[in-house]
N, C-alpha and C positions, 0 to 999 in steps of 0.2 A: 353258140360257137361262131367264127366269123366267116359269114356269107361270102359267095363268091362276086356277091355286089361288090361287100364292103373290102375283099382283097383286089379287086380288078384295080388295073395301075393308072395314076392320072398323070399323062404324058404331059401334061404342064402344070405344077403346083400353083403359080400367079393364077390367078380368076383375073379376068377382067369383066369392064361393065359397072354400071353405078351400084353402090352400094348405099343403103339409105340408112344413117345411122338413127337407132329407136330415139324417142323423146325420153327425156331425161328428166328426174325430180318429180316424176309423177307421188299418188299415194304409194305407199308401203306394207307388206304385211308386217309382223313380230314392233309395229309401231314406228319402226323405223321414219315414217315421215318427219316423226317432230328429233329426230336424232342428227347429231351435229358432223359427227364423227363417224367417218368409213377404215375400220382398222385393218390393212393391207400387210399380208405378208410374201415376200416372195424371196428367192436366194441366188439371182441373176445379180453378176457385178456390173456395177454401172457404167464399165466400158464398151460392157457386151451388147450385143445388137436390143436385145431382149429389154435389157436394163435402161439404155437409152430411150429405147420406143417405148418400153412402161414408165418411166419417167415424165416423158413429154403427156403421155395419158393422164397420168396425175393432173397436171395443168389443168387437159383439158375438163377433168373430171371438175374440180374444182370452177371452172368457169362456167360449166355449165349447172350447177349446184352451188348459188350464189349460198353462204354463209355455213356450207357444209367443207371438213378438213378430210385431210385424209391423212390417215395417221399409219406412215410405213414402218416396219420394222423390217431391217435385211436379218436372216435366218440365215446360215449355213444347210448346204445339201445334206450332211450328216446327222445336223440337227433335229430336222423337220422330217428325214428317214428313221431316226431313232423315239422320235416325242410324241409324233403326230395323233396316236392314238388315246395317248394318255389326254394331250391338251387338247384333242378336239373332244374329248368326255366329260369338259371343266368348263369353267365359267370364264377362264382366259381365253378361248377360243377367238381366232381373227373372224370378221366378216366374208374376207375371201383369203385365198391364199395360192401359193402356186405348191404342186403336189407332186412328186415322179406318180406315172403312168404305170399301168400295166398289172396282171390278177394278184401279183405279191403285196401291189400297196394300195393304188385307188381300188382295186377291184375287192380287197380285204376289206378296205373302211366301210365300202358300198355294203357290200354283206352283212357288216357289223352294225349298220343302221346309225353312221357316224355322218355321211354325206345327205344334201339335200338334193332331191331328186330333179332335175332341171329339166326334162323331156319338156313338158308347159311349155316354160321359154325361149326354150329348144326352137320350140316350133312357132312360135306368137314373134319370136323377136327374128326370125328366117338366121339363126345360127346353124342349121342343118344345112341350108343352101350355098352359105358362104363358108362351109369346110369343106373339100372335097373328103367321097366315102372313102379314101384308103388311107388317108389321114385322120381320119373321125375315128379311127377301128377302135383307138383305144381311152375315145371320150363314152364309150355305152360298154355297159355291162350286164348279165345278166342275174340270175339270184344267187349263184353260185359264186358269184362277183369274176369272171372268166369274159374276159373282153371282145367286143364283136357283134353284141347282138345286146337288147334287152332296153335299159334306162336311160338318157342321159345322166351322169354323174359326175363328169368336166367337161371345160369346153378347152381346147388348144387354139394360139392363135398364129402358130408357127409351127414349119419339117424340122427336121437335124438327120442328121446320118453321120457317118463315122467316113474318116480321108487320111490321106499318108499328107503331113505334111515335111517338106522338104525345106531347108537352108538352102537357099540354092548360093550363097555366098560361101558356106563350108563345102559344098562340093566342088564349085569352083577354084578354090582355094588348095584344096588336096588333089584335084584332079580326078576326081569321080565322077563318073558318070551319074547321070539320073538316069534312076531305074525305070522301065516300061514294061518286064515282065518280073514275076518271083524271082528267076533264078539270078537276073539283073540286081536285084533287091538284097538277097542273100549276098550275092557278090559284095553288093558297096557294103554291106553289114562287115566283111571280113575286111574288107581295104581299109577301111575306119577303124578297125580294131588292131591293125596292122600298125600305124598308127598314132596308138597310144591313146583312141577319143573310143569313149564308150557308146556307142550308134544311136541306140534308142531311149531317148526317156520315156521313164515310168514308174508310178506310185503302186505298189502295193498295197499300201493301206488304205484305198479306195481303190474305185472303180477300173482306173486306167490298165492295170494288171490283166484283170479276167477280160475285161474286151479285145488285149491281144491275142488271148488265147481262145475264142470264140471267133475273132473272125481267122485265125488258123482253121478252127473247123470249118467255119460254112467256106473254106474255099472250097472243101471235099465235102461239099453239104449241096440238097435239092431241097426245092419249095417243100417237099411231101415231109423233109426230115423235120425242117423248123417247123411244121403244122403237129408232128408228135410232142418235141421238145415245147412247144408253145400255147397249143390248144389241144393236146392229150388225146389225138386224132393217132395212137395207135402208141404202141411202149416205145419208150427211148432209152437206148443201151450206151450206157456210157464207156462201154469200153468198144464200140464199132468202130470201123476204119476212120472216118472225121476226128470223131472225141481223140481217140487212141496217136492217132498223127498233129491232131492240136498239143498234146499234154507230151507226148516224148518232144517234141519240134520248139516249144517254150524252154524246156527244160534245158537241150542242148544249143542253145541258146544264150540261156545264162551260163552253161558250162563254158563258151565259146567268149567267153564273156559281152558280147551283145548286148545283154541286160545286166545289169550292173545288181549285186548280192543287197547292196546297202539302202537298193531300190525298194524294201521289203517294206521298211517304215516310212517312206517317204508317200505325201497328199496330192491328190490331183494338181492341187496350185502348186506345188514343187517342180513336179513336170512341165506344168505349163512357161513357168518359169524360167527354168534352166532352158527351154527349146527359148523363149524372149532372149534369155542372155547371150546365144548363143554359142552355146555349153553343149548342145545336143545337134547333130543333124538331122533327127528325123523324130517326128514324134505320129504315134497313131493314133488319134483323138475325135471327138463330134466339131460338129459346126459351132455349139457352142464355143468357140477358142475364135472364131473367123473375125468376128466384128474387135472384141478384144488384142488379136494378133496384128489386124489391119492399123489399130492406132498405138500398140506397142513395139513393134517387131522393124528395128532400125536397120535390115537386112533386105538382100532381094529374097524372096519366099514362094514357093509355088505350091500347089495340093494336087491329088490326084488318088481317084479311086483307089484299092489295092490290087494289086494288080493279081490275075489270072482266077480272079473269085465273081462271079456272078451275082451275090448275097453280098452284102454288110448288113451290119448294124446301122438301124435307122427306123424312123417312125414318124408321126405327127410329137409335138414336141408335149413339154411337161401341160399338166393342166391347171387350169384354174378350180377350184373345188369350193362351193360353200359349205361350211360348215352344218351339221344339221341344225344346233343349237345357235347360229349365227343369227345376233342382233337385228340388222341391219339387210335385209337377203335384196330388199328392191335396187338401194345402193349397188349392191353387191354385180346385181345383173345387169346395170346402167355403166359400170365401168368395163365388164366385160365385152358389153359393146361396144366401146369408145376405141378398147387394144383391136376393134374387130373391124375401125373403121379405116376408109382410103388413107386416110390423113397419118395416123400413128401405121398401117400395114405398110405403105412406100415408106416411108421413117425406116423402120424396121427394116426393109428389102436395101435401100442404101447404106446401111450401117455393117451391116453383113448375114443379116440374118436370113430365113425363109419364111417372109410370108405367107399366107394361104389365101389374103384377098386383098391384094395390092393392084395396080394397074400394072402390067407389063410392061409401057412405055415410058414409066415415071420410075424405071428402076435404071440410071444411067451410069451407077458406080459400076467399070471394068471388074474387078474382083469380084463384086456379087454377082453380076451377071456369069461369071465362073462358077460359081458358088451354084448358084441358082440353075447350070444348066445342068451341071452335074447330077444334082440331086436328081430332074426330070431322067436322067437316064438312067440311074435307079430305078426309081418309079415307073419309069416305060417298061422295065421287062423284070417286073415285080421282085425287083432285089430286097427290099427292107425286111428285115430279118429280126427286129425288136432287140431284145437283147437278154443276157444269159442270164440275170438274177431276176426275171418278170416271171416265172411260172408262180415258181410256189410262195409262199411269206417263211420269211424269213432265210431266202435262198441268197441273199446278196451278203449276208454274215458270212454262210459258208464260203463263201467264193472268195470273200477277201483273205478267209484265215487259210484255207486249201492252197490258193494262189500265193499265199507266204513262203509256202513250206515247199513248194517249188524253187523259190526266189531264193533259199536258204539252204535249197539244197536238201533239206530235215525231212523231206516225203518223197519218193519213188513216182513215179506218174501212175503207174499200176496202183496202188495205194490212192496214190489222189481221187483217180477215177473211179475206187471204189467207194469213197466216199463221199463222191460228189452224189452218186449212183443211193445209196444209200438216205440222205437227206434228201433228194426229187422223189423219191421212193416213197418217203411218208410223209411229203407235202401234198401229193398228186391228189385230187378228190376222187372220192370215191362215188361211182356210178352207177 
């Protein structure tokens, strides 16, 4: 389960201090020495911070592995969340790849004996020392595949957390205010809709749906609730005061029209979209979007926590994961370091993203440094709150179909909740 080590908050994500990147091109196991080819997957757009700074890794990967390629394949999130089990049980399998976090997916494959076990290099290459512990929580696992404690089985080499972000050209335009409390927030929600502009984007057919409706809860949520809903540190009732005020408060919502019905079938990049077009004033999404926003969004723009919630959503970012059957594994843990060195982590921290071992004073883009302090105030007073489809497997299906039928109107909240209640119910391991 996860230690009160590995929860304790690290009030500055940047490390500073040299960081020494391992030697490169050494021997291989699984023969990978005399191998040409390191096959890379991941499903960061190459605008995003993420996508830039593993990009530039490529390079260096390549440069430092004279006559060796690396052979990328971009994946979609849906993709690699709906296959991954199947293709890392085949002969297709990449050498490394990037993986959502957390006991529904890295912590299911670890269990299933589909990951390679990295604790070794963990510790031979100092990847332990250059993640901080409340970011690592959800690169180790244990047999249960339940995050916090146990193996290494990814490595992250970036935060994210979830932020309000704001048009600030739409609300200048209409004459709204930016919000600094909920009820601030609600307000513009109605002045917007007032109108004629539907306030919030949002996909229902992914993710973006149920994380609005999750951090509704954790506004009326404590550390102790997300430790039942997360690490099974006691029952979690879906229809308590949180859950019960998240699922009526979305609903009316959309009744209010706030959330737009048509929102049901629309994809993350929809959303993210429409908020670039300037079609949306407000959109509530991760850091993921930051570095992307910063080179698309031809608007003045600002972010800011949500307001009057202690908790969001956030974490250490997606992981790297080898495959168990992967080719190429020496490869595999030479590039790993490379995303883990000064050179690609400030890359990374000026693009927009969070690094986790950049130099602090090499981070001189304005906006990341927003970005990046934000986060630490998170982290100082232990807000990261993971996120609502990482318990069980297969709990992120439910959530997007549950979260339709809200958007549609088609389900009751009381209904929803019991069948959210009902699916956590017999995902939960038994003890």
């Amino acid at each position: 389960m996860l230690t009160a080590q590995r929860r304790a908050t690290t009030a500055a994500l940047i490390l500073t201090g040299s960081l020494l990147l391992s030697s490169c091109g050494g021997s291989s196991d699984n023969g990978s020495s005399d191998s040409k080819t390191l096959k890379l997957w991941h499903y960061e757009g190459p605008d995003s911070a993420m996508g830039v700074a593993w990009n530039e890794a490529i390079k260096e990967f390549e440069a430092q592995h004279p006559g060796v390629k690396v052979k990328f394949e971009e994946k979609g999130f849906e993709q690699i969340q709906k296959t991954a089990p199947m293709v890392l049980n085949s002969s297709d399998a990449p050498d490394i790849m990037e993986y959502n976090k957390g006991n529904a997916t890295a912590g299911l494959l670890s269990k299933q004996g589909l990951l390679t076990d990295l604790t070794a290099e963990a510790t031979k290459r100092g990847w332990d020392k250059k993640i901080p512990a409340s970011v690592g929580t959800t690169d180790v696992y244990d047999t249960n595949g339940v995050m916090g404690s146990g193996k290494w089985y990814g490595v992250t080499d970036y935060g994210e957390y979830t932020m309000v972000y704001y048009n600030k050209a739409l609300f200048q335009k209409y004459k709204i205010a930016e919000p600094k409390t909920f009820d601030e927030l609600t307000t513009a929600l109605g002045e917007f809709k007032a109108k004629g502009i539907t306030p919030l984007a949002n996909a229902g057919a992914e993710y973006v749906a149920q994380q609005y409706l999750y951090q509704l809860a954790l506004s009326k949520a404590d550390r102790a609730w997300v430790d039942k809903y997360e690490l099974y540190k006691g029952k979690t009732d879906f229809h308590d005061p949180a859950w019960t005020y998240a699922a009526t408060t979305f609903a009316d919502w959309v009744k209010k029209g706030y959330i737009a019905k048509t929102s049901s079938s629309t994809k993350a990049e929809d959303a993210g979209v429409s908020w670039i077009q300037g079609k949306a004033p407000i959109l509530f999404s991760g850091s993921w979007w930051y570095g992307r926003f910063q080179t698309e969004a031809k608007f003045d723009w600002d972010t800011a926590l949500w307001p009057g919630s202690n908790l969001t959503l956030g974490s250490g970012g997606n992981i790297w994961v080898v495959p168990k059957g992967a080719k190429n594994k020496q490869l595999a843990y030479d590039f790993i370091d490379i995303t883990l060195s000064k050179k690609i982590q400030n890359l990374m921290g000026n693009k927009g993203g969070i690094p986790v071992a950049a130099d602090t004073s090499a981070i001189t883009d304005p906006k990341s440094k927003e970005l990046i302090a934000n986060f630490n105030t998170v982290s100082a007073r232990d807000g990261l709150a993971f996120y609502p489809d990482w318990p069980v497997p297969g709990f992120y299906d439910v959530l997007v179909s549950e979260t339709q039928k809200l958007i549609t109107s088609s389900e009751k909240p009381d209904a929803y909740l019991s069948n959210l209640q009902k699916a956590y119910d017999k995902g939960v391991p038994s003890t």
